[in-house]
C-alpha positions as CSV (number, residue, x, y, z in Angstrom):
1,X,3.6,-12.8,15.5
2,X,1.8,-14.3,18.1
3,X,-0.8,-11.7,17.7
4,X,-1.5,-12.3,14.0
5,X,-2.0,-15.9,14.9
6,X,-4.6,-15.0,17.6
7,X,-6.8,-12.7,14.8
8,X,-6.7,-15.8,12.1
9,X,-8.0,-18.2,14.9
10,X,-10.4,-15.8,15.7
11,X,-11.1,-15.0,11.8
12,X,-11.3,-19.1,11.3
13,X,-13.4,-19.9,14.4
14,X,-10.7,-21.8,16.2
15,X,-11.1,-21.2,19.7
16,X,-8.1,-21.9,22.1
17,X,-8.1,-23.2,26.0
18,X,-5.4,-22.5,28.2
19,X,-5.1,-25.9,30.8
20,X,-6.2,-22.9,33.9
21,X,-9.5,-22.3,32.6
22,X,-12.5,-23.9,34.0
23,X,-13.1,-25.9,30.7
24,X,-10.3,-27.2,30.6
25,X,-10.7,-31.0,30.7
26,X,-10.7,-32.2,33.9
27,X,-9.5,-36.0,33.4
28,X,-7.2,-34.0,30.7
29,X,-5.5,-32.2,33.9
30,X,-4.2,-35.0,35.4
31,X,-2.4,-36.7,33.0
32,X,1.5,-36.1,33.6
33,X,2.3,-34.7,30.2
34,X,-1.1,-33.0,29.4
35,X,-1.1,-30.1,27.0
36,X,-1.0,-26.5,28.2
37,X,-2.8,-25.4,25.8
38,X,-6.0,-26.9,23.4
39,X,-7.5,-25.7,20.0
40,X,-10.8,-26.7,18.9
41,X,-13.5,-25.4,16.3
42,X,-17.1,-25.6,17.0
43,X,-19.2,-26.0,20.2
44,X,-17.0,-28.8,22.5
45,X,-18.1,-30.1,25.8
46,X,-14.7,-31.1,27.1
47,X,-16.0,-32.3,30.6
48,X,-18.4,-34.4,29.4
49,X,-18.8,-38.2,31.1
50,X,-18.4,-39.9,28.2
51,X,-16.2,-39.8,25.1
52,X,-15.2,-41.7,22.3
């Protein structure tokens, strides 16, 4: 199962970010009840200064 999920992401452009790698956002890491895990779609600058 988990598997098939990772080839339709792949086959629908969603990319996925595990909290340990580097892009992970960094202000996103310290939060107490931040998200292991974060889907996007498209080109993301996570680390960024500034966001809306």
């Amino acid at each position: 199962k988990a598997e098939e999920m990772l080839i339709q992401h792949d086959k629908e452009g969603i990319e996925i970010l595990f909290y340990k790698h580097a892009s992970f956002p960094k202000r996103l890491v310290q939060c107490e009840d931040a998200p292991i895990i974060l889907y996007y779609k498209g080109t993301a600058n996570l680390n960024a200064q500034k966001k809306l």
